[in-house]
N, C-alpha and C positions, 0 to 999 in steps of 0.2 A: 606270628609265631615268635615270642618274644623268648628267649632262653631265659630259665630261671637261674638267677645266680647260686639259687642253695643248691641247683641241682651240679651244678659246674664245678661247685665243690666238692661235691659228693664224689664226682667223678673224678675229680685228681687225686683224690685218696687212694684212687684206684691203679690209675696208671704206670704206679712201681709194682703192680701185680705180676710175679713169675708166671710167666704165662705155661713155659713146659711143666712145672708146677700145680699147675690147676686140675688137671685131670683125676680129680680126684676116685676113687671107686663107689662105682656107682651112680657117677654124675652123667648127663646125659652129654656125649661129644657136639659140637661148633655143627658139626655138617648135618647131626641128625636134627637141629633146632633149625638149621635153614631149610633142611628139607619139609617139615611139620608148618613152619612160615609159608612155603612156597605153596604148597598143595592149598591152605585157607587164603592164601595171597587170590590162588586162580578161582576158588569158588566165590569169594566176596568179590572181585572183577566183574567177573560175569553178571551178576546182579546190580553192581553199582553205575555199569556202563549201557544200562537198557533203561530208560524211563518205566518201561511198561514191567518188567521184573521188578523195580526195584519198586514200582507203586502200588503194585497186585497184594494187596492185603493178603493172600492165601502164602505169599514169602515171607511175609513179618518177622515169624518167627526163627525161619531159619537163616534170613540176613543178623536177625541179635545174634543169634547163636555162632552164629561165624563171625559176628565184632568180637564177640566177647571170647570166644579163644584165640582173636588174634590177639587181642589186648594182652591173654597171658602167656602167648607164647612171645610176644615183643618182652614182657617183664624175663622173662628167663635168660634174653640175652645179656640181662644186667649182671647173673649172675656171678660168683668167683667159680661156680663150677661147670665144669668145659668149657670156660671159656676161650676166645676167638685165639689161637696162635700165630694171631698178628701183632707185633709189638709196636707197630701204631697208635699212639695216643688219641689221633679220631677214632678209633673203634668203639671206647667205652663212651666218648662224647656223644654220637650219633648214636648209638645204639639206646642211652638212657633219654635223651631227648625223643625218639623212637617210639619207645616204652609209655614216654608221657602222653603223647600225642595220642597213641592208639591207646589209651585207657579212658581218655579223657574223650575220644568219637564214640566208644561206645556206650560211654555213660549221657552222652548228647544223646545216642540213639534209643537207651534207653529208658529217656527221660518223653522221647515224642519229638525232640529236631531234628527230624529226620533230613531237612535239606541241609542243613550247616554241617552233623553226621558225614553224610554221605561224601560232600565236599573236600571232607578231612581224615576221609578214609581213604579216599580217592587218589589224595596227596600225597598218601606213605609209600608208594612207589618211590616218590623224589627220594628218600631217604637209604632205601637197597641201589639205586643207581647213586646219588653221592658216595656211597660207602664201598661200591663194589669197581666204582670206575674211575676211586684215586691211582691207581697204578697197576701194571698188567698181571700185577702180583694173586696169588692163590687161583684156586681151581675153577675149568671152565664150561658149564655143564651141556653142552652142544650137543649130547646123547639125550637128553631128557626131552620127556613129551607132555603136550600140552593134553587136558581135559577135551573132547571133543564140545563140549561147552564154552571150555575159553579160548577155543579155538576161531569161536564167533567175534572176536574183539579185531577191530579195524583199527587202518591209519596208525597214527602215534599214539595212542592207547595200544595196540598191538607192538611195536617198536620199545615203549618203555619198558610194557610187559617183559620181554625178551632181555631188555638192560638188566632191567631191576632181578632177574634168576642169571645170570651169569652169561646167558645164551648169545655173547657178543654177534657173532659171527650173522646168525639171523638178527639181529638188533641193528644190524647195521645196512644189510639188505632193506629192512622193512623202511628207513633211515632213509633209505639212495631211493627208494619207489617213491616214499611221499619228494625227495627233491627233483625227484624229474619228471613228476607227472608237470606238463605245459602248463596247466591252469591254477596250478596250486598256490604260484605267487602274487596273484595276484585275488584269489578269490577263495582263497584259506591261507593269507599270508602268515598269520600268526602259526599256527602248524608247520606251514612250511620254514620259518624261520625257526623254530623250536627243532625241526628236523636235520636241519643244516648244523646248527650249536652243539647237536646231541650226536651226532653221526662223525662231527670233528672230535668231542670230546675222545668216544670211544676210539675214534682212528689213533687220536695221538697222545691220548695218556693211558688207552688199557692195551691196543696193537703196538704204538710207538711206531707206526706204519706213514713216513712220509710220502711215498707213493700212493697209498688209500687217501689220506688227507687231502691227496693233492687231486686226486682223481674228484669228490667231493667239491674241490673250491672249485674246479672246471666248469662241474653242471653248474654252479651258481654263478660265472661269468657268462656262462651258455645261454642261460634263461631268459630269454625276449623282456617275461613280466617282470623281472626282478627288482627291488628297491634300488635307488641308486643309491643312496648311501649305502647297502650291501653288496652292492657291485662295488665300490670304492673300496669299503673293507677290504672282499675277497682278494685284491689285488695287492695289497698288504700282505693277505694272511700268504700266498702264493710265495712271495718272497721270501717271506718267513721261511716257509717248508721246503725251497730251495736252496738256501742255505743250510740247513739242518742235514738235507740229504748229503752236502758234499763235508758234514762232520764225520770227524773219528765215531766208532760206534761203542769203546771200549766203556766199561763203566768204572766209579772210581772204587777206589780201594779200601779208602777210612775217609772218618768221618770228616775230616778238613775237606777231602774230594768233595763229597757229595755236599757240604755247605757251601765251597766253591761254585761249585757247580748251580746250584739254587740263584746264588746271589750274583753272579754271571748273567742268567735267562733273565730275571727279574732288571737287572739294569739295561740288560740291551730293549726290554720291553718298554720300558719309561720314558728312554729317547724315541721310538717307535709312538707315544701319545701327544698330542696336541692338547688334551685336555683331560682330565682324569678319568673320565668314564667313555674317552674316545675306546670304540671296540677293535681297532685297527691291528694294534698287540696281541690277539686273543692267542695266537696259535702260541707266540711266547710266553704269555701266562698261564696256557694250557701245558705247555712243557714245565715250567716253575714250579706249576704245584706239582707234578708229579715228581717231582725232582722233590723238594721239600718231603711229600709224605716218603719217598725212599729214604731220605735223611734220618726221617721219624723211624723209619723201621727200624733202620740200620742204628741208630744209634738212640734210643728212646727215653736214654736216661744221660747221655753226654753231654758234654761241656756247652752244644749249641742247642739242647734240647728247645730252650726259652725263646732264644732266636727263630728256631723252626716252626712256633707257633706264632710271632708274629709275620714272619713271612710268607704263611698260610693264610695268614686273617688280609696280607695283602694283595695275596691273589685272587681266594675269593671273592672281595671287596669288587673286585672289575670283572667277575666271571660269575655275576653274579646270578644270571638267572639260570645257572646249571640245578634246575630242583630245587634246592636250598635257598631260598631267600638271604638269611639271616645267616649262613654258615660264615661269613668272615666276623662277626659279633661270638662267634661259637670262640672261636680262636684268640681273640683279643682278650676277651675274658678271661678263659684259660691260661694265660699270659700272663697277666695282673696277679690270677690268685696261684702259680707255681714259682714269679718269683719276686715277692713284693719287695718293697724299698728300693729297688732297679733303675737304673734308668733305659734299661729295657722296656720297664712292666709300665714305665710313665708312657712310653710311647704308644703302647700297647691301649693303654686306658685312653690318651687322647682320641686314637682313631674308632675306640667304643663308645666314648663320649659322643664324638659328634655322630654316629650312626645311631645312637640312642636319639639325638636332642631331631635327627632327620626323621625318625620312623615317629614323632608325635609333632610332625609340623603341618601342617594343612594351611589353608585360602586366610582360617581365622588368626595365625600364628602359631607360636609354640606354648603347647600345654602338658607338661609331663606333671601326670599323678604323684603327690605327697612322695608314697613308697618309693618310687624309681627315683625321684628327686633325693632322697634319702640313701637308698643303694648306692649313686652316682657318689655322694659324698662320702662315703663309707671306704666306695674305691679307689676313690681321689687321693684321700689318706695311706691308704696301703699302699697307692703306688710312688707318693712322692719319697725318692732319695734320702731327704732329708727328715721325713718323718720321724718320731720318738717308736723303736720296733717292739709294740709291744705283743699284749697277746693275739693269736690270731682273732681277728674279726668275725662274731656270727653275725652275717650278712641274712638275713630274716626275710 
């Protein structure tokens, strides 16, 4: 899932959008598009999470039929009207990147590939828990009922189900079952590791709940089968959350606070790694990012705006399997084209460079297509200092 750069542009156009502004009359509100999302969320689940559903010829139809208005109900969230009243600049990033994904599985779907389809319809959950469990911010829908249909969904498809509509509270139950059932570490490791990551996520960037967190790292020191370099982690991450608990709880005031405050987590977390993608830090780069996008909220158009998007691009970078693959490439981008000739946006670009030149590197070596070869160059220029500032660049 490679981001498109024209779409990146697109979306910064955007990000000076007044968001109390948008309301326009007649436009449909943020809650009533998540709610029309949530309900085709739960019917396309249910089919895509059953082999024998989703292969019964006699569903065909009504699996197209639910891509293809999820397709359109993901394009509305690009809209300027009622838009989200979150002044987050991931909102319009994720949500247009959203858009493309889910237009682009239904047209897989209904072209006949229906396994690659399905795989990446599958995936747009990752996308409502990215965007829903940057910080403990907006509403939490803990009254809402599932379909007696999607009620059938098990394990971590059941758990993300619950992230991905807001319903932390059972997201995180469903979370704490898959990490302590005894067998799951060693004989659905992957899940159970994905439960652990997902279950801390929510604990400590949408509760900000160090006693939950900490409760969580317990059963995974607890666990007979556990990896031991995840028991090594946990013992890290326990400290982490130790600390934290004996912090002041107040939050800051302006925006110098809350870039403080960002740039604080993110430095104690670096001394905390041994190696760049050591996962020992998580609990501190899980605090980080939330820290950053409350920056982004609080402050969407100020003076660290540029900063707050490379700070992002370097959290996700090491948190990286929360859902989003590719979401710290979201950011670095985003960085380059809001404030080019920087020496900001060079640093920005280098650490998208080498995630670009890492995502086309395989056994055979490196082979990046013409076009990206070309985009690379394009952005290299935009971002150096010293460049000649001419007109913006259409990046094609």
């Amino acid at each position: 899932m490679k981001l498109s750069i024209v779409l990146v542009s697109t979306v910064l156009s955007s990000m000076s959008w007044s968001h109390a502004a948008e309301a326009t009359k007649g436009a449909r509100s943020w809650n009533d598009k998540m709610r029309d999302l949530e309900s085709t969320l739960q019917d396309l689940l249910v089919d895509l999470n059953s082999d024998e559903r989703f292969n019964s010829p006699k569903n065909f139809k009504r699996i197209e039929k639910n891509a293809e208005k999820f397709a359109k109900l993901a394009k509305e969230l690009k809209s300027r009207k009622g838009a989200s009243p979150d002044a987050d600049p991931s909102i319009p990033i994720i949500a247009s990147q959203f858009a493309e994904d889910a237009n682009h599985a239904y047209k897989a779907l209904a072209f006949g590939h229906r396994s690659y389809a399905r795989d990446t319809l599958k995936s747009m959950t990752g996308y409502c828990i990215a965007c829903h469990t940057r910080t403990g911010g907006g509403p939490s829908f803990q009254s809402l009922t599932m379909s007696p249909a999607a009620e059938a969904l098990k394990g971590l498809d059941r758990a993300d189900y619950y992230a991905s509509v807001r319903q932390f509270d059972r997201a995180l139950e469903e979370y704490e079952r898959i990490i302590s059932e005894p067998s799951n570490p060693s004989e659905k490791s992957y899940e159970w590791e994905r439960a652990v990551r997902s279950g801390l996520a929510v604990a400590v960037r949408v509760k900000k709940d160090p006693e939950r967190a900490l409760a969580i790292v317990e059963r995974v020191l607890a666990a007979p089968k556990a990896a031991l370099f995840v028991k090594e982690q946990a013992v890290q991450w326990k400290e982490s959350l130790k600390a934290w608990k004996a912090e002041p709880s107040a939050l800051p005031q302006t925006e110098e606070g809350y870039y403080a405050r960002a740039m604080r987590l993110i430095a104690e977390a670096k001394t905390k790694q041994e190696y760049p993608m050591d996962r020992s830090a998580d609990m501190l780069y899980l605090r980080a990012s939330a820290a950053v996008h409350d920056l982004m909220s609080f402050a969407p158009n100020g003076i660290h705006a540029t900063d707050a998007l490379y700070l992002a691009g370097i959290c996700y970078e090491v948190l990286n399997d929360l859902n989003l693959w590719d979401a710290h490439e979201f950011y670095y981008l985003a960085c380059v084209l809001k404030s080019p000739h920087t020496e900001r946006s060079r640093q920005c670009f280098k650490r998208y460079q080498e995630s670009v030149f890492a995502g086309y590197t395989g056994s055979g070596g490196t082979h990046l297509p013409s076009e990206i070869s070309e985009r690379l160059r394009q952005l290299e220029t935009l971002s150096d200092p010293k460049a000649e500032k001419t007109a913006p660049l259409r990046l094609q």
